[in-house]
N, CA and C atoms as an extended XYZ file, in Angstrom:
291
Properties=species:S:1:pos:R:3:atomname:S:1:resname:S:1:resid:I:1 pbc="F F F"
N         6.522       39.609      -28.473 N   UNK     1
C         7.066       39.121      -27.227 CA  UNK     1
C         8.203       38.147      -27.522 C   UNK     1
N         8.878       38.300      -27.113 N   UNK     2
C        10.654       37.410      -26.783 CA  UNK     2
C        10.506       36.518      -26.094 C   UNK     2
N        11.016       35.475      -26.630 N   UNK     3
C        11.113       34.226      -25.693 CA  UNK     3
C        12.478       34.275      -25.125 C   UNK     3
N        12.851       33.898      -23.654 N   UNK     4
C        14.041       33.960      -23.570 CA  UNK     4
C        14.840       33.241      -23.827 C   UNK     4
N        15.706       32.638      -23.931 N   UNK     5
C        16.793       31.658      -24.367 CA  UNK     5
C        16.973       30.721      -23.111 C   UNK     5
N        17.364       29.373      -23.268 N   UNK     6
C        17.518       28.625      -22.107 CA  UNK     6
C        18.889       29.101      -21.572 C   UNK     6
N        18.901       29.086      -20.683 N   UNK     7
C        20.100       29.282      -19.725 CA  UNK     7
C        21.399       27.921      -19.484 C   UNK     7
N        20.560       26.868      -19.392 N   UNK     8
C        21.529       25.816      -18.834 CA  UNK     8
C        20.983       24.421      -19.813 C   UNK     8
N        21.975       23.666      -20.739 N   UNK     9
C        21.412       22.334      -20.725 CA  UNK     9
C        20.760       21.461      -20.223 C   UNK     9
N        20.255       20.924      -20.573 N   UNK    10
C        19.440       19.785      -19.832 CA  UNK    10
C        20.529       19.084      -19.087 C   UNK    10
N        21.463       18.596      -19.400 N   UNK    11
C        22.504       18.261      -18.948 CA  UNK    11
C        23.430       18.538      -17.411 C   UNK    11
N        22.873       19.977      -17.450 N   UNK    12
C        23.733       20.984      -16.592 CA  UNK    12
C        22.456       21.081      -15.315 C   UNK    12
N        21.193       20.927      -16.002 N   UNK    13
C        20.237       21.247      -14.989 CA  UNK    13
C        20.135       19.691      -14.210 C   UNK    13
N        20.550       18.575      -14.512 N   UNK    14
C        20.219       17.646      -13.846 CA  UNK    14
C        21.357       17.450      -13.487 C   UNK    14
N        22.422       17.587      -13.927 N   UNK    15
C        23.636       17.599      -12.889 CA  UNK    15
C        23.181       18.621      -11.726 C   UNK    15
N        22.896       20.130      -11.641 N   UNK    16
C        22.789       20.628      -10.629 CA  UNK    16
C        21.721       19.968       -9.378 C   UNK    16
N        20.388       19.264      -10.064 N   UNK    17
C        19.781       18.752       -9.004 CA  UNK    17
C        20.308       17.179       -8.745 C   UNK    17
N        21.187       17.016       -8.758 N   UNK    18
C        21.870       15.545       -8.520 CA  UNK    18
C        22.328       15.905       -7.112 C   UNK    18
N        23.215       17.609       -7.791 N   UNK    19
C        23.788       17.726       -6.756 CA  UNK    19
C        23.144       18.624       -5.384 C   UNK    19
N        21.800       19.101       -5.579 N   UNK    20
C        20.988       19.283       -4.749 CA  UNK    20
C        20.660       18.048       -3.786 C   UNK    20
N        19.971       17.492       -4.670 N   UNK    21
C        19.671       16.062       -3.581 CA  UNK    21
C        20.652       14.993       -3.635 C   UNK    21
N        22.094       15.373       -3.572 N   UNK    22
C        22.870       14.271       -3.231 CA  UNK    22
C        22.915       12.873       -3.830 C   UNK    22
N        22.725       12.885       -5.120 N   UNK    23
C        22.689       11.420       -6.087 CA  UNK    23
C        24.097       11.975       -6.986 C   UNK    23
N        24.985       12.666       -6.900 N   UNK    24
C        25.532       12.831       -7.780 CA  UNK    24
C        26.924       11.741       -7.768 C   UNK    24
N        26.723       10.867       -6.879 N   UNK    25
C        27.670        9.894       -7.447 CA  UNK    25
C        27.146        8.959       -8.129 C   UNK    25
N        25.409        8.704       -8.259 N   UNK    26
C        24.055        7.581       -9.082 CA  UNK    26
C        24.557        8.425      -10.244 C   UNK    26
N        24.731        9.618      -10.739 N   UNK    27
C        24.716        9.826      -11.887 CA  UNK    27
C        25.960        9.738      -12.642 C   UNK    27
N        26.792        9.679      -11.909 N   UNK    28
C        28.095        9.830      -12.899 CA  UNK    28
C        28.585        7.868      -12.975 C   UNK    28
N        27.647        7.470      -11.993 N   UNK    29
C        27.810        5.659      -12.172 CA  UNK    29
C        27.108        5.360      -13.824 C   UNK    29
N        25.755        6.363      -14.427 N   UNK    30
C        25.428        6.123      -14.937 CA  UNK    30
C        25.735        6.671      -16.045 C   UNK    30
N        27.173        7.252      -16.394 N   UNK    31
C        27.632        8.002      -16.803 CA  UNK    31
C        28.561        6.883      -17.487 C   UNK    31
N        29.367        6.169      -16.397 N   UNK    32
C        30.311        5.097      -16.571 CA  UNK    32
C        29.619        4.074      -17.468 C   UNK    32
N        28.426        3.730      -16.905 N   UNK    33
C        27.976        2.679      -17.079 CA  UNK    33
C        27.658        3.234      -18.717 C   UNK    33
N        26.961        4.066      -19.339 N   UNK    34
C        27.125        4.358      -20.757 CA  UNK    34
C        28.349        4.377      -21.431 C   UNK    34
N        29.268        4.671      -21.021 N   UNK    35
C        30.676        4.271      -21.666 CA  UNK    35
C        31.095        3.120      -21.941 C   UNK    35
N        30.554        2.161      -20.922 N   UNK    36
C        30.929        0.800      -21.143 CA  UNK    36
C        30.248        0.444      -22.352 C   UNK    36
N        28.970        0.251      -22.500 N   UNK    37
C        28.512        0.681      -23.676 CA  UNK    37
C        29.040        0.891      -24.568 C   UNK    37
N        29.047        1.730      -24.793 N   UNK    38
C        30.221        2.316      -26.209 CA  UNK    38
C        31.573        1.514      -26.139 C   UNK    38
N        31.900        1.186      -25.003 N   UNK    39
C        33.243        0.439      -25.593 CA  UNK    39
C        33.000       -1.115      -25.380 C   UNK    39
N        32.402       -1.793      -25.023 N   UNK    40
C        32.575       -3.283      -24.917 CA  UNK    40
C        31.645       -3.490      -25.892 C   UNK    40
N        31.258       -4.477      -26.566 N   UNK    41
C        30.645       -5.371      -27.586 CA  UNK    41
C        29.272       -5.190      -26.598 C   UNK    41
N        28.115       -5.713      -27.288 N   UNK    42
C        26.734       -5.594      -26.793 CA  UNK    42
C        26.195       -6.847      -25.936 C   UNK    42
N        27.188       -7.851      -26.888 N   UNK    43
C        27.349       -9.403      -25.520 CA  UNK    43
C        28.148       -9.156      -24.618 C   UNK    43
N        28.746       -8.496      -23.686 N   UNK    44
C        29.690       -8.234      -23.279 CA  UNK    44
C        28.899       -7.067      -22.365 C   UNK    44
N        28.592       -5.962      -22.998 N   UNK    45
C        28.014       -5.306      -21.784 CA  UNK    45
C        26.351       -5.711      -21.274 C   UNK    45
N        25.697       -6.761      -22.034 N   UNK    46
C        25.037       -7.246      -21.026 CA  UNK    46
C        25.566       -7.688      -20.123 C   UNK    46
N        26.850       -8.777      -19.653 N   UNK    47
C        27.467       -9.280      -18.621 CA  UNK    47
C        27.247       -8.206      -17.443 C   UNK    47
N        27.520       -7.202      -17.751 N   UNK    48
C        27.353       -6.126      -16.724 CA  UNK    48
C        26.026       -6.031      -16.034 C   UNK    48
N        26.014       -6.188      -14.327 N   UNK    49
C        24.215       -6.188      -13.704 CA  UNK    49
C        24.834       -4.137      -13.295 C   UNK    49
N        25.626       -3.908      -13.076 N   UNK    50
C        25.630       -2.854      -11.777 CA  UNK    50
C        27.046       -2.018      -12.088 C   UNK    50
N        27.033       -0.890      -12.058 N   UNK    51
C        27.788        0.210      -11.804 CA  UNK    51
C        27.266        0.965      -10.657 C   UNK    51
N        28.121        1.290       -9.690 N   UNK    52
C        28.073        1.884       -8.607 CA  UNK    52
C        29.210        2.519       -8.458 C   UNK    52
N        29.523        3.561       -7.147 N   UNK    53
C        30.587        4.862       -6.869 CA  UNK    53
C        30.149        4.655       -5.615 C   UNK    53
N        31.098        4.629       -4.565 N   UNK    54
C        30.960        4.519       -3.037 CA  UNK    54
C        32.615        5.600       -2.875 C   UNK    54
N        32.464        6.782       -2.784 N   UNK    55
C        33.603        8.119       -2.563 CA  UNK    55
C        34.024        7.736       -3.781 C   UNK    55
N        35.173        7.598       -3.765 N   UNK    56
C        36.411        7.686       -5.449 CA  UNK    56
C        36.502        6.476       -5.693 C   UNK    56
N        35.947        4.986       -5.252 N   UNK    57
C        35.617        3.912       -5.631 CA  UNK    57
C        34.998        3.465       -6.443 C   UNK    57
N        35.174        3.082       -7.562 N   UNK    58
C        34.467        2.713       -8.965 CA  UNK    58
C        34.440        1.011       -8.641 C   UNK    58
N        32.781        0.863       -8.252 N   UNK    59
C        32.802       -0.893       -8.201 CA  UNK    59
C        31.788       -1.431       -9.616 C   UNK    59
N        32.124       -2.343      -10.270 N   UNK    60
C        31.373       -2.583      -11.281 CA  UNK    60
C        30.793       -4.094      -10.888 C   UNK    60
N        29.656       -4.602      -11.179 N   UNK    61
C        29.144       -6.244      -10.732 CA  UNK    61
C        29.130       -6.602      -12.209 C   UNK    61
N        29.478       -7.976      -12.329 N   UNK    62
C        29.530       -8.514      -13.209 CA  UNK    62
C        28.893       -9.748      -13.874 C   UNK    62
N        27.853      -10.522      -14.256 N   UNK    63
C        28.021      -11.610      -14.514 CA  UNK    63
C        29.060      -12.421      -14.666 C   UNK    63
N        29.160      -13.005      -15.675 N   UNK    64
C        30.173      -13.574      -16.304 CA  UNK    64
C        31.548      -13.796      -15.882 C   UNK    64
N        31.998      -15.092      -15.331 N   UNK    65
C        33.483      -15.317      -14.492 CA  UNK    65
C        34.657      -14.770      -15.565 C   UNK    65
N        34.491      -15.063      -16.750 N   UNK    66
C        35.319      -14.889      -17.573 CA  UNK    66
C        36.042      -13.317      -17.910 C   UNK    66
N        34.447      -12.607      -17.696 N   UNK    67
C        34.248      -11.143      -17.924 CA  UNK    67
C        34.788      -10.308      -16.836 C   UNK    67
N        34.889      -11.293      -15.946 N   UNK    68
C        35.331      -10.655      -14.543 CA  UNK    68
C        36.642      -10.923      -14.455 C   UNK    68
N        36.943      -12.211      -14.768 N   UNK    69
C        38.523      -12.017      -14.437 CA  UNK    69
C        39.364      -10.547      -15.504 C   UNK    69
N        38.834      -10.833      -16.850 N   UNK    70
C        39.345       -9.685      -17.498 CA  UNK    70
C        39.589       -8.380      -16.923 C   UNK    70
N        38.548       -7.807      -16.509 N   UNK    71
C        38.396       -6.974      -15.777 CA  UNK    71
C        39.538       -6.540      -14.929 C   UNK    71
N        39.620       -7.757      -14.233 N   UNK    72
C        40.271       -7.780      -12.774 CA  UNK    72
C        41.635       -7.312      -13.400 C   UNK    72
N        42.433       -8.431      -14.581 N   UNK    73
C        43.795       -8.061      -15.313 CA  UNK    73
C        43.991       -6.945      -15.627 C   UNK    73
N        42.873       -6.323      -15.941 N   UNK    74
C        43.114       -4.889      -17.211 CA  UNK    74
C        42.635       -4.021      -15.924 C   UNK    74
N        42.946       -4.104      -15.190 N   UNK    75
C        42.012       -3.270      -14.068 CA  UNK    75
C        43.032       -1.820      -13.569 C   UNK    75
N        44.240       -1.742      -14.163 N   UNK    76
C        44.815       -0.459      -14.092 CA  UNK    76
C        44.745        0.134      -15.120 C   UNK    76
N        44.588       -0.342      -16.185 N   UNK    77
C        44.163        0.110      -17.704 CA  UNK    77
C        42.771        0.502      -17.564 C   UNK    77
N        41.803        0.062      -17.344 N   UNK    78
C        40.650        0.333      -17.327 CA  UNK    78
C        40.629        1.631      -16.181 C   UNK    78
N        40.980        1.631      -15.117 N   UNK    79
C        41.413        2.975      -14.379 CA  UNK    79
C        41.398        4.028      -14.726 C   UNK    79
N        42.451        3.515      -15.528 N   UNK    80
C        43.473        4.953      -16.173 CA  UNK    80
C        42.245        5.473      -17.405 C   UNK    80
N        41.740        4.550      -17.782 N   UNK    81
C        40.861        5.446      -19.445 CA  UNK    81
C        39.592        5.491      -18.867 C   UNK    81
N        38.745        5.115      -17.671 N   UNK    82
C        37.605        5.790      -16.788 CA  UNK    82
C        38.307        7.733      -16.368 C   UNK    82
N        39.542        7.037      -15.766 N   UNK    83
C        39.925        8.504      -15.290 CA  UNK    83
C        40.306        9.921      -16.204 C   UNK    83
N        40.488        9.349      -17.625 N   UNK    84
C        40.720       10.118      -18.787 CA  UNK    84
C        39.415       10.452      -19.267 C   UNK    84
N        38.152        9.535      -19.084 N   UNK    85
C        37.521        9.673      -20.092 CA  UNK    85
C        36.260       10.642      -18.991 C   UNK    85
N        36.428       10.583      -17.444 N   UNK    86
C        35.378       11.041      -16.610 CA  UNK    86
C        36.856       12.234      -15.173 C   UNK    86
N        37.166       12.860      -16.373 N   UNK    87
C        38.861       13.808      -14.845 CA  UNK    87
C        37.933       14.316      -13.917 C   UNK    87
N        37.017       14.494      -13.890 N   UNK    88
C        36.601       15.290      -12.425 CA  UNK    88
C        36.123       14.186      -11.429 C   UNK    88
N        36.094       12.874      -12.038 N   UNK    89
C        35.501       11.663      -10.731 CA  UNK    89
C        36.846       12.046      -10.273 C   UNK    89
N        37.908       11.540      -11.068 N   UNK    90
C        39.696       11.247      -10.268 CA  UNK    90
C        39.554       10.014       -8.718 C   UNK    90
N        38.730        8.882      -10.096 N   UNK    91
C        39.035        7.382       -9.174 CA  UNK    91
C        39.429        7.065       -8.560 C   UNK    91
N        39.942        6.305       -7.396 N   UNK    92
C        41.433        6.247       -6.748 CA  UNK    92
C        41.257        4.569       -6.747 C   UNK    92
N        40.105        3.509       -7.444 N   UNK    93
C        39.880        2.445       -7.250 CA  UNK    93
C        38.794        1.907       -8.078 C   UNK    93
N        39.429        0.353       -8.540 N   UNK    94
C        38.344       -0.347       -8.940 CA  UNK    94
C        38.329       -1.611       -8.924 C   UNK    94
N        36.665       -1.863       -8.227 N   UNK    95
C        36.979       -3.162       -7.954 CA  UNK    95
C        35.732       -3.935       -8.283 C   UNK    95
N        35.731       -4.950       -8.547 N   UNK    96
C        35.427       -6.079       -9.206 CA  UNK    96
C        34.614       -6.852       -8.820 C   UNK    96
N        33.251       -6.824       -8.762 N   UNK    97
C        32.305       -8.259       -8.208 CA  UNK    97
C        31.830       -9.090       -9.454 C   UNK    97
């Protein structure tokens, strides 16, 4: 007897039920929110409480005043390499608590 082969990644199957039950902007926040990860220092992305997506709005919460103003400066730079690094969100915003 043959086993069949999986059809879809794990990946692909929880993207599809994201997008069944309508979380698929919770997942691609948590998508972001692992990138940050990988790119900020590990003191640094603790500062981070919250990644959220409200339509093409990328809002991130922040601890840290310091961490936030950065943010705020680099905040078309940071745009631009969310929008390179995630092309099918195609951001139109980010903003800063």
């Amino acid at each position: 007897m043959k086993r069949k082969k999986r059809e879809y990644k794990s990946s692909e199957l929880v993207r599809s039920f994201a997008r069944i039950h309508g979380f698929e902007d919770k997942l691609l926040a948590f998508e972001v929110k692992d990138f940050l990860r990988e790119y900020l220092k590990e003191t640094l992305y603790q500062e981070i409480e919250a990644v959220n997506l409200n339509g093409k709005i990328l809002i991130i919460k922040i601890k840290s005043p310091l961490l936030k103003n950065d943010f705020r400066l680099r905040k078309t730079f940071l745009l631009d390499k969310f929008n390179n690094q995630f092309p099918e969100a195609e951001f139109s915003d980010l903003q800063i608590w």
